[in-house]
N, CA, C and O of each residue as an XYZ file, in Angstrom:
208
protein
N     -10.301     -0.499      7.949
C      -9.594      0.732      7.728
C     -10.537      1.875      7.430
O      -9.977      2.945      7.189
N     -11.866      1.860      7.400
C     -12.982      2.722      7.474
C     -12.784      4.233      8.178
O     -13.159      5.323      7.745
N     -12.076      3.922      9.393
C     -11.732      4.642     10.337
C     -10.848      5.705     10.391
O     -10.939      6.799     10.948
N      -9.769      5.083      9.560
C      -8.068      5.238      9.498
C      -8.325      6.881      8.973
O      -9.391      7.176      8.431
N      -7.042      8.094      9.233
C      -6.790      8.965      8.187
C      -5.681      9.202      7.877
O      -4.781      8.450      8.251
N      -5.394     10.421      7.030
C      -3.937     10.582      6.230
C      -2.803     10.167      7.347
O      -1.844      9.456      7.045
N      -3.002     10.658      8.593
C      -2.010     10.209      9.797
C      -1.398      8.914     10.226
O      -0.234      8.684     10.552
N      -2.491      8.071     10.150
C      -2.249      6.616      9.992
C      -1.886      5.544      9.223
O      -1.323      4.518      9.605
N      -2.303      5.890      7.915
C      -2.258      5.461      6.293
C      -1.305      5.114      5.968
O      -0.484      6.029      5.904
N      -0.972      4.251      5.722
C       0.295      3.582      5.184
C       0.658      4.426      3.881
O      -0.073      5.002      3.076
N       2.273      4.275      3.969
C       2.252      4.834      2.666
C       3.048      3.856      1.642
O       3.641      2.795      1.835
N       2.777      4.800      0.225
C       2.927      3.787     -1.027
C       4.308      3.904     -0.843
O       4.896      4.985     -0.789
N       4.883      2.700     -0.737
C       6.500      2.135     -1.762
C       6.574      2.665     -2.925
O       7.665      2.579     -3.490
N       5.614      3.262     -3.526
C       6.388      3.920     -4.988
C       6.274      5.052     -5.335
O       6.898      5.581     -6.256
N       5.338      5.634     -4.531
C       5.283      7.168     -4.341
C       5.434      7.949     -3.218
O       5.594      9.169     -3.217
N       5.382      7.240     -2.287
C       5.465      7.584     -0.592
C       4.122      8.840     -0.188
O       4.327      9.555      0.792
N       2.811      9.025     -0.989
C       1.952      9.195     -0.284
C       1.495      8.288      0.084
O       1.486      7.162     -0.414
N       0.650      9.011      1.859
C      -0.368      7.793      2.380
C      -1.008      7.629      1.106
O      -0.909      8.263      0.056
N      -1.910      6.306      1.551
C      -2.431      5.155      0.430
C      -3.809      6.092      1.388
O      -3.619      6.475      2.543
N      -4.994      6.304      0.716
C      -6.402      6.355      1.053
C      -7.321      5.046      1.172
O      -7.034      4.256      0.273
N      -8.084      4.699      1.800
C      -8.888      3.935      1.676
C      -9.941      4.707      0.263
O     -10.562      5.769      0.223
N      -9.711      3.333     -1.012
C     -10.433      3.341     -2.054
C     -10.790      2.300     -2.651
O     -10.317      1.232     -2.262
N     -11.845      2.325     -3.907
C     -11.452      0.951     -4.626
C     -10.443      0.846     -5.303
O     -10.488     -0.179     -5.983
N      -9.240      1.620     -5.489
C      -7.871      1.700     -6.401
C      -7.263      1.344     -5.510
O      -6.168      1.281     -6.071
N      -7.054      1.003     -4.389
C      -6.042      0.547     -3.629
C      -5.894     -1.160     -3.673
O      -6.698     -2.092     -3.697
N      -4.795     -1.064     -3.671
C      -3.688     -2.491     -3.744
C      -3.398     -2.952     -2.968
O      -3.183     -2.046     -2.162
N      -3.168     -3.943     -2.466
C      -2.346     -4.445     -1.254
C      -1.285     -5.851     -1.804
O      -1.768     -6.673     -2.583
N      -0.218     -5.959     -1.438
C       0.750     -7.357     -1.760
C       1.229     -7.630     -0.254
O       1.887     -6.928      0.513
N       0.690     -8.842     -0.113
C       1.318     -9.638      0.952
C       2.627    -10.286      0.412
O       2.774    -11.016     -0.568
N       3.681     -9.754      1.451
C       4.786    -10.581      1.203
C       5.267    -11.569      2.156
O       4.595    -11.480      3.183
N       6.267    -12.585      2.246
C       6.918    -12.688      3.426
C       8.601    -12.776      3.577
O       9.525    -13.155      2.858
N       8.409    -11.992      5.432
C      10.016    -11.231      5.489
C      10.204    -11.943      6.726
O       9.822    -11.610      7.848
N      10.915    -13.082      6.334
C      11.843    -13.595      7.901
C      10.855    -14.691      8.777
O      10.946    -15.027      9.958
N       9.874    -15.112      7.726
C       8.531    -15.731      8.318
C       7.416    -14.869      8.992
O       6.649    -15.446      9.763
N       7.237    -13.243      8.713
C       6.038    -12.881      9.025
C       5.164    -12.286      7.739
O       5.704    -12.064      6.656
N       4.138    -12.117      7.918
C       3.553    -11.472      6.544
C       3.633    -10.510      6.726
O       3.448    -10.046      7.851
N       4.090     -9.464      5.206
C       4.174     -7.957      5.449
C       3.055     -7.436      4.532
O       2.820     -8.032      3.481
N       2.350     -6.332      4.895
C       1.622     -5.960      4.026
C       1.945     -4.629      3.265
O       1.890     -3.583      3.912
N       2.268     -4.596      1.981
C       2.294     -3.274      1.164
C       1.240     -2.614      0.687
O       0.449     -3.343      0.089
N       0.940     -1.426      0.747
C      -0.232     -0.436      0.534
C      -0.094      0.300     -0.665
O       0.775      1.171     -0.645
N      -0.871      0.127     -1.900
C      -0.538      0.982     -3.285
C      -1.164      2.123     -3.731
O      -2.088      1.616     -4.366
N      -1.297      3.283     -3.835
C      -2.531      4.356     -3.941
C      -3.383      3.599     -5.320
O      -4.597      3.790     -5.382
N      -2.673      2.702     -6.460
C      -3.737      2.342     -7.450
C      -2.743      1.410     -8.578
O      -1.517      1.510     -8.595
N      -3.552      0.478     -9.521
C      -2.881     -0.267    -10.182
C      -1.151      0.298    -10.697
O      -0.129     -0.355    -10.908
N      -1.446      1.831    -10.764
C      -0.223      2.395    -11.662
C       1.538      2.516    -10.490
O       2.726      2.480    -10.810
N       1.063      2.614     -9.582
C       2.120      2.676     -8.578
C       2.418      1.313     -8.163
O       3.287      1.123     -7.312
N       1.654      0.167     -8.786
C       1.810     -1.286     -7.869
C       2.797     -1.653     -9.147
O       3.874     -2.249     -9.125
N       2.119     -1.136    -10.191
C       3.474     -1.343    -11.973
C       4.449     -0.712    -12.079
O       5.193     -0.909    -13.040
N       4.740      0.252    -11.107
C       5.974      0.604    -11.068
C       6.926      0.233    -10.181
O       8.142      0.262    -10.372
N       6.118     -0.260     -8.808
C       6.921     -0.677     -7.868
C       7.647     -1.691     -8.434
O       8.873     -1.737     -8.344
N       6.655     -2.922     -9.300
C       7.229     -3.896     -9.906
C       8.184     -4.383    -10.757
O       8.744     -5.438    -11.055
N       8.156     -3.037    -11.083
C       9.247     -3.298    -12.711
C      10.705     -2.830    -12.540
O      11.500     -2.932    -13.474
């Protein structure tokens, strides 16, 4: 994801900005229907809110 920019960037489930490539970024693999999904977090604080 070196590459990627704001255009492409997934965005956060709990804030709905794109996620940046950082070291604060999160990721949770889930699975939906038997595929893996990947969620993108801008940083620990948006992955604790998604959660709760």
């Amino acid at each position: 994801m070196a590459d990627s920019t704001d255009e492409d960037s997934p965005e956060c489930p709990a804030c709905g900005d794109p996620v940046a490539t950082s070291s604060e970024q999160r990721v949770v693999t889930t699975l939906e229907e038997s595929e893996a999904v990947y969620l993108h977090f801008c940083n620990d604080d948006c992955l604790e809110n998604w959660e709760s």
